[in-house]
C-alpha positions in Angstrom: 0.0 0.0 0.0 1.3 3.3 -1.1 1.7 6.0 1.9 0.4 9.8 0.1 1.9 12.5 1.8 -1.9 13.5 3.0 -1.5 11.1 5.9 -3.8 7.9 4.2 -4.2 5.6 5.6 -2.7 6.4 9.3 0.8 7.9 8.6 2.3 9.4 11.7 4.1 12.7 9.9 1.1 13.7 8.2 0.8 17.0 7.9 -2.1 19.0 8.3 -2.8 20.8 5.4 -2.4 19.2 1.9 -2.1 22.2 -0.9 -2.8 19.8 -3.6 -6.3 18.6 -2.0 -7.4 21.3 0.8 -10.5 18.5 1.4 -9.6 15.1 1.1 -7.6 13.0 3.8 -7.7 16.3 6.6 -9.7 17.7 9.2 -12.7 19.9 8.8 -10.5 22.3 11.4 -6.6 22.7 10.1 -5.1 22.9 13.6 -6.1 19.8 14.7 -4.1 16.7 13.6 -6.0 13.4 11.7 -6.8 11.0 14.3 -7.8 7.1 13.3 -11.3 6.4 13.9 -9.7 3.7 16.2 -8.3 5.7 18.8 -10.7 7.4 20.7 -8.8 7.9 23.4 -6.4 10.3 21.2 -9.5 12.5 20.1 -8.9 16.2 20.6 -11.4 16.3 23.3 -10.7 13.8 25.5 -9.2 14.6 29.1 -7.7 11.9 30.1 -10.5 10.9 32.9 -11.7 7.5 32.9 -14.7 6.5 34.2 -14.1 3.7 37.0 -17.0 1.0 36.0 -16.7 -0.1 39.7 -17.4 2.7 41.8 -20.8 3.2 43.4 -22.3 6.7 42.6 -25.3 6.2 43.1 -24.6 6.2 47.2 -25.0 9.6 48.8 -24.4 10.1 52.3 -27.6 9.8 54.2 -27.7 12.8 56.6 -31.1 15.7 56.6 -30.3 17.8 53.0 -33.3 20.4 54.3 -34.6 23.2 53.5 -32.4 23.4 50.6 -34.0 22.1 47.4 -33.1 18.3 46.9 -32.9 15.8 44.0 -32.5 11.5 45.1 -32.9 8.6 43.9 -35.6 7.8 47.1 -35.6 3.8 46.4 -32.1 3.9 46.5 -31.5 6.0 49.8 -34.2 4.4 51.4 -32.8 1.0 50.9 -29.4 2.0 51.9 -30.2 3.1 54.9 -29.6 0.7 58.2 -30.6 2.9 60.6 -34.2 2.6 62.7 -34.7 6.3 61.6 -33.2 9.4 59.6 -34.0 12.3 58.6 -33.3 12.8 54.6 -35.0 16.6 54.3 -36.9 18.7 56.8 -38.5 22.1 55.9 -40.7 24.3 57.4 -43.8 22.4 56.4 -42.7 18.8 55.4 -40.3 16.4 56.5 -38.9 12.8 54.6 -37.7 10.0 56.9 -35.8 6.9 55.7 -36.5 3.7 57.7 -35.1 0.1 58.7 -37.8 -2.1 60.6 -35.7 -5.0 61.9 -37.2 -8.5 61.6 -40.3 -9.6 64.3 -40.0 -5.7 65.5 -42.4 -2.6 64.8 -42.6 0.5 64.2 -44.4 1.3 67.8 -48.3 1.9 68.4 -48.1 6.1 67.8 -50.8 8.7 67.1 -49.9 12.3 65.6 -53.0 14.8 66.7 -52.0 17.2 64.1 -49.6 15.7 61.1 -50.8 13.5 58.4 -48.3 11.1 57.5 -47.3 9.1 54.4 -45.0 5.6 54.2 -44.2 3.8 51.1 -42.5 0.4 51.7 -39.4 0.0 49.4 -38.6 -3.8 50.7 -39.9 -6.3 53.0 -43.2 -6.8 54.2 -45.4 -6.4 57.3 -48.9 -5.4 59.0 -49.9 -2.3 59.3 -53.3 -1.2 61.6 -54.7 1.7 62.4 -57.8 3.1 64.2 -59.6 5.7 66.2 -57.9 4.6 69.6 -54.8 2.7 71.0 -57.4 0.1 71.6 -59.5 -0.3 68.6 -57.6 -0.7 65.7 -60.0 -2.0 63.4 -57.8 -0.9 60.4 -55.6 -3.6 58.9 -53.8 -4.7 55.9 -50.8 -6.6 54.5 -48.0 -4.1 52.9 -45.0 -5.0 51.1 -42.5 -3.9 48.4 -44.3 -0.6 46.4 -47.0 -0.4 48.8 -47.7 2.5 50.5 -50.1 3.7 53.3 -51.6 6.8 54.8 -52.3 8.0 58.0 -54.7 10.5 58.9 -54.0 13.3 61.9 -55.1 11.8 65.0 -55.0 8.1 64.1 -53.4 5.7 66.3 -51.5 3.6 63.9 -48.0 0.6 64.0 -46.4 -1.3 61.5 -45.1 -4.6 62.7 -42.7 -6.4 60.1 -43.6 -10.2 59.6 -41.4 -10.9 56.5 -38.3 -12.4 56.6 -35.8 -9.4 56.5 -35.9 -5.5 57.3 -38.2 -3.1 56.3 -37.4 -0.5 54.4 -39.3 2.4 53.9 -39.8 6.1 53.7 -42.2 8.3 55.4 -43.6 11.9 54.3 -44.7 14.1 57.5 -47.2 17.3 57.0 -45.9 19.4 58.9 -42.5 17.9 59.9 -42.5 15.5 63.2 -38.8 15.0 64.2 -36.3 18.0 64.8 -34.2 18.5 61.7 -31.0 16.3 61.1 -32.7 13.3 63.4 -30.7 10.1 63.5 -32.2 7.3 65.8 -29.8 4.2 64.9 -32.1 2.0 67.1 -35.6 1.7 67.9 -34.5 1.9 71.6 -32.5 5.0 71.0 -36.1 6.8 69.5 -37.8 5.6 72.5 -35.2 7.0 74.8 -36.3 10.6 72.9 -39.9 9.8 73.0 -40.3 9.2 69.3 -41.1 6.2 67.9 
């Protein structure tokens, strides 16, 4: 194969302009040099950076992001989290709360007089009742993964977990029911601050 001083097919001194042929065998731009189709590593543009296939990005540090606005991937957060409760965003008027309900454990039998309250179950599975007094919960149904619940002000409510692994969920609170930044680790450690 015959090398032409236009740089066909890849011929390392090529120069950059050809006066005989201003189009053929050159760039559409004259200071940048011919690359092979090949190499895209060489391309003008690239920096160098290489993505690393095995690092996690999609985990973000799970700590209250409120009142600033917020964008996350909720199923992910909320199944990363370990913890019996945090706090992923409080503002003035609403408040998002990731949770872990271990195996055989609940949530505890609660009632907010003047919050409504929203949980979505990302994994696991469990009982949830509710009702007009700590006595009569005639409200019950089965939950599990992409189920979700709602609890009206000034319902006595629990969610006990009867699967065979943690729960994970999230909770939405109108107005917001735990101080901003909240992180209970344990259930015991929420009870020790009088919230379950």
């Amino acid at each position: 194969m015959r090398f032409m001083n236009n740089g066909y097919p890849y011929y390392g001194n090529a120069s950059m302009y050809n006066p005989n042929n201003m189009y053929y065998g050159n760039s559409p731009y004259p200071t940048w040099p011919k690359q092979p189709m090949e190499s895209q590593f060489l391309y003008p543009f690239y920096n160098g950076a290489e993505y690393d296939y095995n690092k996690d990005f999609s985990r973000i540090h799970l700590r209250d992001y409120g009142p600033e606005p917020f964008v996350v991937d909720i199923e992910d957060a909320t199944e990363e989290n370990d913890t019996f409760r945090t706090a992923l965003w409080t503002g003035n008027h609403l408040q998002v709360t990731l949770m872990s309900i271990d195996v055989g454990e609940d949530i505890g039998l609660e009632v907010h007089s003047d919050l409504d309250q929203f949980i979505r179950i990302e994994d696991g599975e469990g009982l949830v009742m509710m009702g007009p007094s700590r006595d009569n919960l005639n409200f019950q149904a089965r939950v599990k993964d992409d189920y979700a619940f709602i609890i009206p002000a000034g319902t006595w409510h629990n969610l006990i977990n009867t699967g065979h692994k943690p729960i994970k969920l999230y909770s939405i609170y109108a107005p917001p029911e735990h101080p901003f930044g909240t992180v209970h680790r344990t259930k015991a450690e929420a009870a020790e601050e009088h919230h379950y």
